[in-house]
SEKE-59684 format. One record per residue (C-alpha): residue in one letter; x, y, z. Coordinates in Angstrom, 2 decimals, decimal comma. Layout:
N
[atom 'A'; [X; Y; Z]]
...
This chain:
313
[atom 'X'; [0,00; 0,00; 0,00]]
[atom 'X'; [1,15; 3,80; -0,26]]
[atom 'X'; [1,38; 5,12; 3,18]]
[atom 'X'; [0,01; 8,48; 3,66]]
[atom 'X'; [3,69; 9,82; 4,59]]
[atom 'X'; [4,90; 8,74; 1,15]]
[atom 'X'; [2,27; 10,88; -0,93]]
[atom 'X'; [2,77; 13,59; -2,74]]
[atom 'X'; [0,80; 16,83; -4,67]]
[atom 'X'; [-0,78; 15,25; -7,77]]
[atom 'X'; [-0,45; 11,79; -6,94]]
[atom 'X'; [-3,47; 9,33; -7,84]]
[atom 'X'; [-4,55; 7,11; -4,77]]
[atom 'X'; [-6,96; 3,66; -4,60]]
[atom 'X'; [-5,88; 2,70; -1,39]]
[atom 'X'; [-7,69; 1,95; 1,71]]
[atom 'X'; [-7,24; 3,86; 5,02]]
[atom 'X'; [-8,91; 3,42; 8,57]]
[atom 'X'; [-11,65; 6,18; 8,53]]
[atom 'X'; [-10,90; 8,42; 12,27]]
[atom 'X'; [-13,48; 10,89; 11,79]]
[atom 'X'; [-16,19; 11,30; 9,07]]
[atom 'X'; [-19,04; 14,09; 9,13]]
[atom 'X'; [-21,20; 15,59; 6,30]]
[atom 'X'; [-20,57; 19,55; 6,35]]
[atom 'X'; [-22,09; 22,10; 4,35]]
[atom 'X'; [-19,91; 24,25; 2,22]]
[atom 'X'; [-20,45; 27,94; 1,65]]
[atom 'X'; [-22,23; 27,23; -0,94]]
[atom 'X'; [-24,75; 25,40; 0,75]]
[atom 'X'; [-24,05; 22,32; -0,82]]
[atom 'X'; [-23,04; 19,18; 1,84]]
[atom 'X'; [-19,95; 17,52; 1,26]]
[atom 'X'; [-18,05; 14,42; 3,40]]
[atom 'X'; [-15,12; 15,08; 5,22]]
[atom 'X'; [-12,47; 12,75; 6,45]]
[atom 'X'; [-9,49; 12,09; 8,63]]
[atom 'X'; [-7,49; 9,16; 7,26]]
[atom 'X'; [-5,12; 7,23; 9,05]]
[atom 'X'; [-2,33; 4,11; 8,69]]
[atom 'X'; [0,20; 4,18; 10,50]]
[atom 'X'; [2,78; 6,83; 9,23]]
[atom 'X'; [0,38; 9,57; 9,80]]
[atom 'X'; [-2,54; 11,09; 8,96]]
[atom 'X'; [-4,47; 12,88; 5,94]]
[atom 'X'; [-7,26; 15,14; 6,11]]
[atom 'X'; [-10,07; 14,16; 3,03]]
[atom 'X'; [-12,64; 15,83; 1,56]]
[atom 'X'; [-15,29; 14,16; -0,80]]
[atom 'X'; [-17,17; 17,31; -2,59]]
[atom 'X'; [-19,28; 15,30; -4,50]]
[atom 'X'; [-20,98; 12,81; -2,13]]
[atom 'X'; [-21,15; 9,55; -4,34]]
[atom 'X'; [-23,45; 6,16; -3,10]]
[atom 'X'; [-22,19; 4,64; -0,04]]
[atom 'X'; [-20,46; 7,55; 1,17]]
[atom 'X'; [-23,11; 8,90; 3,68]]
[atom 'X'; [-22,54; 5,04; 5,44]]
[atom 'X'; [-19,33; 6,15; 6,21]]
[atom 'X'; [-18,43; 5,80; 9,94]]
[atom 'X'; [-15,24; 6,53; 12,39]]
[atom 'X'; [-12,94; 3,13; 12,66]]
[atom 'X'; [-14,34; 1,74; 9,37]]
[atom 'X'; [-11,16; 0,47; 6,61]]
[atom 'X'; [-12,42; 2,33; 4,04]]
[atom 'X'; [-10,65; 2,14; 0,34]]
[atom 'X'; [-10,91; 5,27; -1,97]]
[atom 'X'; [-9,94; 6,78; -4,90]]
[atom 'X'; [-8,78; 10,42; -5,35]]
[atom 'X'; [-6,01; 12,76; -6,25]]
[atom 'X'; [-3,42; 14,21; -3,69]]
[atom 'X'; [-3,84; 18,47; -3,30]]
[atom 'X'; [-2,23; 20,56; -0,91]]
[atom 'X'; [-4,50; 22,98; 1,52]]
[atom 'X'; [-2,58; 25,66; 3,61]]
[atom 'X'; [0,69; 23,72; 3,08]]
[atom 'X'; [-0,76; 20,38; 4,42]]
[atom 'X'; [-1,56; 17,45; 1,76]]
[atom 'X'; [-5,44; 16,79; 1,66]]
[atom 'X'; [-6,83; 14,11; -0,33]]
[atom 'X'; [-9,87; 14,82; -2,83]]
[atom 'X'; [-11,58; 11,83; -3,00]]
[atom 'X'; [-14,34; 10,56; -5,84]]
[atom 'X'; [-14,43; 7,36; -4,20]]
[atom 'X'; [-15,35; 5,62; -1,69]]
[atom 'X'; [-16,40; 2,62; 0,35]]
[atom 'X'; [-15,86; 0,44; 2,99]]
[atom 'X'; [-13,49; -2,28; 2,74]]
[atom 'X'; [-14,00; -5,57; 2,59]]
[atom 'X'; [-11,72; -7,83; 4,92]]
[atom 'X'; [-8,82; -9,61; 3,21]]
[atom 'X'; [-8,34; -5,98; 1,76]]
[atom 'X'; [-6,16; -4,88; 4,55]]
[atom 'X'; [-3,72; -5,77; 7,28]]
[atom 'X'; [-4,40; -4,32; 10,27]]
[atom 'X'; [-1,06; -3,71; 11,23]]
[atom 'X'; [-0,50; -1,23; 8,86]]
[atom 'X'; [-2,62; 0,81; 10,44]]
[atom 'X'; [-0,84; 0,96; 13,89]]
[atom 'X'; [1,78; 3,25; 14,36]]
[atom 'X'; [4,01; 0,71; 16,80]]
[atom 'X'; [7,26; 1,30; 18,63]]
[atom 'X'; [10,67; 0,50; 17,04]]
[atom 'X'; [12,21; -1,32; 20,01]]
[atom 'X'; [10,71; -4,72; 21,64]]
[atom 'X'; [7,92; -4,23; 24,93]]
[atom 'X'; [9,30; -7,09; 26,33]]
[atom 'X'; [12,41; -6,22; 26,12]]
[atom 'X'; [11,69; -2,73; 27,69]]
[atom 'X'; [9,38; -3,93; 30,30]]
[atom 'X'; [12,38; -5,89; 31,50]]
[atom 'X'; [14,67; -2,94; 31,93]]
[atom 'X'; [12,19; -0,96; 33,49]]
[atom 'X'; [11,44; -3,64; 36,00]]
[atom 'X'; [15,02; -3,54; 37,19]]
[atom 'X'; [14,59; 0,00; 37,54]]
[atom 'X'; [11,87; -1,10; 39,91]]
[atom 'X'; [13,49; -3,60; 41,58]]
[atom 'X'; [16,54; -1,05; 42,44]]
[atom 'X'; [13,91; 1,43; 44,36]]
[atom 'X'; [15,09; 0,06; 48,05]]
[atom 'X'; [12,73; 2,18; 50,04]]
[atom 'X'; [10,01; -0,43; 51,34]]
[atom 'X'; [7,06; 0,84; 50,74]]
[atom 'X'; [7,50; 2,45; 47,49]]
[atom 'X'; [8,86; -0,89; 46,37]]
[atom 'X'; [5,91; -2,40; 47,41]]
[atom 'X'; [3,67; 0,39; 45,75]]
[atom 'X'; [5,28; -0,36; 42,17]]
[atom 'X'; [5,32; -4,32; 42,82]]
[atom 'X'; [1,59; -4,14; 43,79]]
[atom 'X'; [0,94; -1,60; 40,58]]
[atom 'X'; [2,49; -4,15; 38,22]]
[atom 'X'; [1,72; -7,80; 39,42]]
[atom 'X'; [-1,96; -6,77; 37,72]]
[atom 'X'; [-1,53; -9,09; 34,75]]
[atom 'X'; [-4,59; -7,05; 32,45]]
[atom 'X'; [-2,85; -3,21; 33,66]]
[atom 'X'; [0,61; -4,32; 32,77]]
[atom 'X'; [-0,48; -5,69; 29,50]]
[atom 'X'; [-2,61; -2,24; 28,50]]
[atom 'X'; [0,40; 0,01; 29,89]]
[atom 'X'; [2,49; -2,32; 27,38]]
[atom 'X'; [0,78; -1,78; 24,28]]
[atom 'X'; [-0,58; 2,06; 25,38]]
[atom 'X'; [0,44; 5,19; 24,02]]
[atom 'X'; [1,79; 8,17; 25,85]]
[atom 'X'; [-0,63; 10,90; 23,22]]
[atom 'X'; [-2,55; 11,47; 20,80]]
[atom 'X'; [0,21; 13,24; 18,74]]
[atom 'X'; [3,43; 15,08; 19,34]]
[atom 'X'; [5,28; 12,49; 20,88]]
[atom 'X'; [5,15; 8,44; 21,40]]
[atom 'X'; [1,85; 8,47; 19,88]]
[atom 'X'; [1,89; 4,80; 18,88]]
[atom 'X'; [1,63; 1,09; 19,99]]
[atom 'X'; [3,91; 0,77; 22,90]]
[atom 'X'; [4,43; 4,71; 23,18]]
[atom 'X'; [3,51; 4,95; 26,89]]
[atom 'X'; [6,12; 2,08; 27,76]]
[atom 'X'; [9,16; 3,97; 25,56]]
[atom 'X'; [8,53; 7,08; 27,24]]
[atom 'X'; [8,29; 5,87; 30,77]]
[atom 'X'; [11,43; 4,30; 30,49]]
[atom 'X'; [13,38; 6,66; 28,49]]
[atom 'X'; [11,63; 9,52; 31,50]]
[atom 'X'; [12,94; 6,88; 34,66]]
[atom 'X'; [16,46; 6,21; 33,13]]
[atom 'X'; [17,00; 9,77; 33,35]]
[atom 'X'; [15,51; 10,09; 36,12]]
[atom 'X'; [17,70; 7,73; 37,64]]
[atom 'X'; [20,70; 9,46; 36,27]]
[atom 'X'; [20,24; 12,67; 37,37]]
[atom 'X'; [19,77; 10,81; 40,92]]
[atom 'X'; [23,18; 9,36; 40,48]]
[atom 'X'; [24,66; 13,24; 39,53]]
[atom 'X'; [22,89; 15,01; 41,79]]
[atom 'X'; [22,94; 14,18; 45,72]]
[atom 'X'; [20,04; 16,49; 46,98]]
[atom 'X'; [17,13; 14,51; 45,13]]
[atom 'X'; [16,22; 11,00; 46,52]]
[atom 'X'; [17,03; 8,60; 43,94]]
[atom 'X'; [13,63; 6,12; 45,25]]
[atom 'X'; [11,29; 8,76; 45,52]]
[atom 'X'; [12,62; 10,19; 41,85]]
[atom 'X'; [12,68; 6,91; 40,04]]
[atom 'X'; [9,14; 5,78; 41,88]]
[atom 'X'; [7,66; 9,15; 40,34]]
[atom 'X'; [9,40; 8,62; 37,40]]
[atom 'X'; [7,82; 5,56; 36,23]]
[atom 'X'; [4,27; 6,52; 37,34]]
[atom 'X'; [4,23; 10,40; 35,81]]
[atom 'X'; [2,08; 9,18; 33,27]]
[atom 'X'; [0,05; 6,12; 34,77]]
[atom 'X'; [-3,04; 8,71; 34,14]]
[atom 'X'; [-2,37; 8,09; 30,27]]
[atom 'X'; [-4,18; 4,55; 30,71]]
[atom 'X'; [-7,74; 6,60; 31,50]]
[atom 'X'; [-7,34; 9,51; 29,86]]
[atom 'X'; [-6,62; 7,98; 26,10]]
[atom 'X'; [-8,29; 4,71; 24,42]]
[atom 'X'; [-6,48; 1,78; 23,01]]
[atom 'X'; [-5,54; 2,04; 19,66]]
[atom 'X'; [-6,85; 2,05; 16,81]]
[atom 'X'; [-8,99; 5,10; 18,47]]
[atom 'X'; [-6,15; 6,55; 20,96]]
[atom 'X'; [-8,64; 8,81; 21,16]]
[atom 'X'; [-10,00; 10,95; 24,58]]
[atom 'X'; [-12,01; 8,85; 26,70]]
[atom 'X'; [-14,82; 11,18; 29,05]]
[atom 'X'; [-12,35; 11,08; 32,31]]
[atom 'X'; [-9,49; 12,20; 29,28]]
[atom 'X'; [-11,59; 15,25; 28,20]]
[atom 'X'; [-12,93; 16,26; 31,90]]
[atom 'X'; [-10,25; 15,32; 34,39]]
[atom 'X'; [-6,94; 14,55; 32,62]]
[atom 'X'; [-4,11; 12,73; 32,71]]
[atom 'X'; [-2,31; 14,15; 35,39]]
[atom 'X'; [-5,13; 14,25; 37,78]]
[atom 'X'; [-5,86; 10,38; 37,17]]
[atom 'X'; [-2,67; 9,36; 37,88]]
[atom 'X'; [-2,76; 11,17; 41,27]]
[atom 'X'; [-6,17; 9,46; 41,92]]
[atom 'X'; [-5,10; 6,33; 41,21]]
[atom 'X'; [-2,23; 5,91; 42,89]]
[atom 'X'; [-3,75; 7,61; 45,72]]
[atom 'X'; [-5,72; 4,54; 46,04]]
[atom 'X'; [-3,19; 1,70; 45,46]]
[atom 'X'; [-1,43; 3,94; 48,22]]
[atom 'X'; [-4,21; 3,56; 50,46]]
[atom 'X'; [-4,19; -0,51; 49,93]]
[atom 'X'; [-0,42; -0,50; 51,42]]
[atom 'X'; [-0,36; -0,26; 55,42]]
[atom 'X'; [1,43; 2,08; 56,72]]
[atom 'X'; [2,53; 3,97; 53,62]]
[atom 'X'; [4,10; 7,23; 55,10]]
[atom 'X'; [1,80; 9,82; 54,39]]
[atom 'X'; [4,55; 12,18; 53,97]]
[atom 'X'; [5,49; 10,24; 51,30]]
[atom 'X'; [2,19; 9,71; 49,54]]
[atom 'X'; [1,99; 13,28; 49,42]]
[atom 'X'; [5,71; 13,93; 47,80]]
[atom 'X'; [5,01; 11,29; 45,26]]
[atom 'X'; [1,69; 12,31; 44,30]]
[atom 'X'; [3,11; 16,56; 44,17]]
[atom 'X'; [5,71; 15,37; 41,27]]
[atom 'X'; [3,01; 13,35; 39,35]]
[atom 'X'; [0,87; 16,74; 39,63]]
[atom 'X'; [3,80; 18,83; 38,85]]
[atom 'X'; [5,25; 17,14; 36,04]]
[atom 'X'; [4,88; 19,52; 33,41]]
[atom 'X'; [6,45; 21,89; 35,18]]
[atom 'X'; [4,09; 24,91; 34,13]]
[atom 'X'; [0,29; 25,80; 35,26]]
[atom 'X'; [0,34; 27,04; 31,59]]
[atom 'X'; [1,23; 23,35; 30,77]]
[atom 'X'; [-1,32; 22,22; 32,46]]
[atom 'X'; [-0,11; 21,19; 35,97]]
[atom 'X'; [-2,10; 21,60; 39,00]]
[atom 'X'; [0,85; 22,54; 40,94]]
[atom 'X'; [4,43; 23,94; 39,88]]
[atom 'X'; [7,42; 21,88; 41,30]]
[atom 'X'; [7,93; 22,57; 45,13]]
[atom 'X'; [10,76; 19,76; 45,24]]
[atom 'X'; [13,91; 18,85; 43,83]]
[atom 'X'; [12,17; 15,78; 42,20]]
[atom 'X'; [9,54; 17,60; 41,14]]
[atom 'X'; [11,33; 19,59; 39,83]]
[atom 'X'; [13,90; 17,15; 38,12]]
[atom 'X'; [10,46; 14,60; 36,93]]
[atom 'X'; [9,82; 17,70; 34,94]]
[atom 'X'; [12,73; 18,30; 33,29]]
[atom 'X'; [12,98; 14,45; 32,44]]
[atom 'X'; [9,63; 14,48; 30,95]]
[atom 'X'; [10,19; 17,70; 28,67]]
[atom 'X'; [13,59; 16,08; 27,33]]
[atom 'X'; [12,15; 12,78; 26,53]]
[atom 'X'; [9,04; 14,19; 24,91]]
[atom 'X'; [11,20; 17,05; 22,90]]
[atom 'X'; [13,84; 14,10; 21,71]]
[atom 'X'; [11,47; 11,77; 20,61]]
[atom 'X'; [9,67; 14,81; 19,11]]
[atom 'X'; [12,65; 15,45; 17,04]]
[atom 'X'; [13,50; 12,23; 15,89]]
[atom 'X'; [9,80; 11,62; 14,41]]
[atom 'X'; [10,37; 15,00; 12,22]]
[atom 'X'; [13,87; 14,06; 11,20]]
[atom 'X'; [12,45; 11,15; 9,78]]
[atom 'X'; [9,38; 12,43; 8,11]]
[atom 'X'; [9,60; 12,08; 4,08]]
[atom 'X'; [10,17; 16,37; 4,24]]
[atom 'X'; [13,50; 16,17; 6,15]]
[atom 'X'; [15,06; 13,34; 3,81]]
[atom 'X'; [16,53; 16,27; 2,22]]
[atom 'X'; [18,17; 17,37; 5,24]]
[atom 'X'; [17,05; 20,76; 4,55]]
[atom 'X'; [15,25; 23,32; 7,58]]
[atom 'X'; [12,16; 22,18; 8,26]]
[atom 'X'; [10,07; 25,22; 9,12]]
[atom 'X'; [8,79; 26,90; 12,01]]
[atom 'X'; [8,06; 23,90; 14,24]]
[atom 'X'; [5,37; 24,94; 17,19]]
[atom 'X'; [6,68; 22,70; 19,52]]
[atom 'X'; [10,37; 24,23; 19,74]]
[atom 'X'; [9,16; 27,89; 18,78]]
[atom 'X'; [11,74; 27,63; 16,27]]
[atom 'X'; [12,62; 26,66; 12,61]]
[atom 'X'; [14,71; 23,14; 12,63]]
[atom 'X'; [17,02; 21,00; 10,63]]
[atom 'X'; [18,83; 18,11; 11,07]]
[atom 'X'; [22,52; 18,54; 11,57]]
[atom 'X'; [24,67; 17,72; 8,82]]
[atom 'X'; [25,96; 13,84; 8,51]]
């Protein structure tokens, strides 16, 4: 198939896609016309079907739908015009090419975060991430989760690559810096972004959930491991209340949507971790986007507040 990072201006498509969003909109004109977000699992493609042919109005999000149109450009983006379309018959299409998945192996990652885990020595933190983590079913979701919707690690496995890349960094800047407590850190570290299990679906929608859209991330990881917290006797409560602070302030800003800014050195470290990882990885999907091939600057990227390029090889 021709993945929608490989098309180009002018290019003739009869491919199928998995349909994320479809509505019927009415132009100025006052004529209706379909519109469509495509997806596999390069990317996405914004559609637009001005001349609503049979089957078309059947159309729902999540269908595999195969069309036929021409590749434009609108306000510097590529858009596909479609003239047909319907919805795809199985044998058509492999659903893995619809799944944006990490490069490196879960298991394989799992396993180094777990001896991440295993090296937190204070008692009952150690218990808190065993007891987290011996759920077979939450272990298995936080495997194959993603950490977004876009920007960063939004794929198969996401959520897992950016814990671990956020609590190896965590647990070096324990090792360089005395003042932060390497358990408390590392603990926080791996559970920043525990909230991502309620607050996005599983793929192939990755989309919001309710609790996503009205409480957040950040504020359901608090919750939750509030409660496993609770479950553990004796838990320090001084503790409970330092770990759950650097899971609220992890994104450093109230701008950037945390409750509270950093009031400790983890805090304020968990923060810093998190940006990096999310920036890097950030990077490294536009450096390897069909536009920077050239290794040419890259525009204005939001992001960064800056126009990028890849540094000369």
């Amino acid at each position: 198939m021709r993945y929608i990072n490989e098309l180009h201006e002018g290019e003739q498509v009869t491919d199928v896609y998995l349909c994320k969003q479809s509505q019927i909109l009415r132009a100025k004109t006052g004529k209706n016309y379909l519109s469509l977000l495509l997806q596999d699992k390069t990317g996405t493609i914004d559609a637009k079907m001005w001349e609503i042919g049979p089957g078309a109005a059947n159309i729902e999000a999540m269908d595999y739908v195969k069309v036929e149109g021409a590749v434009t450009t609108y306000q510097g983006n590529n858009q596909l015009n479609v003239r047909r379309i319907r919805k795809a018959d199985e044998g058509e299409y492999d659903v893995s090419d619809y799944m944006p998945v990490t490069t490196s192996d879960p298991k394989v990652m799992f396993a180094e975060l777990k001896k991440l885990m295993d090296s937190v020595k204070e008692p009952h933190l150690h218990t808190l991430l065993t007891n987290v983590f011996s759920d077979a079913e939450l272990t298995k979701k936080f495997m194959n989760h993603s950490a977004a919707k876009g920007i960063h690690h939004a794929f198969v496995g996401g959520l897992l690559e950016h814990t671990l890349g956020v609590a190896k960094m965590c647990a070096c800047f324990a090792d360089n810096y005395p003042i932060l407590n390497r358990d408390l850190l590392l603990t926080a570290g791996i559970f920043h972004d525990i909230g991502k299990l309620f607050e996005i679906s599983s793929f192939p929608e990755n989309d919001y959930t309710d609790d996503g859209n009205l409480l957040g991330h950040i504020f359901l990881g608090a919750e939750f491991i509030g409660k496993k917290i609770a479950e553990i006797p004796g838990f320090p409560e001084k503790t409970a209340s330092e770990l759950r602070h650097c899971i609220l302030a992890h994104h450093g800003e109230l701008t950037f949507g945390s409750p509270k800014k950093p009031a400790l050195a983890e805090a304020l470290a968990l923060s810093m971790a998190d940006n990096l990882d999310a920036k890097m990885e950030a990077l490294k999907e536009l450096f390897s986007s069909a536009e920077a091939q050239s290794g040419g600057w890259l525009g204005f990227q939001r992001i960064f507040e800056s126009n990028i390029r890849p540094t000369s090889k």
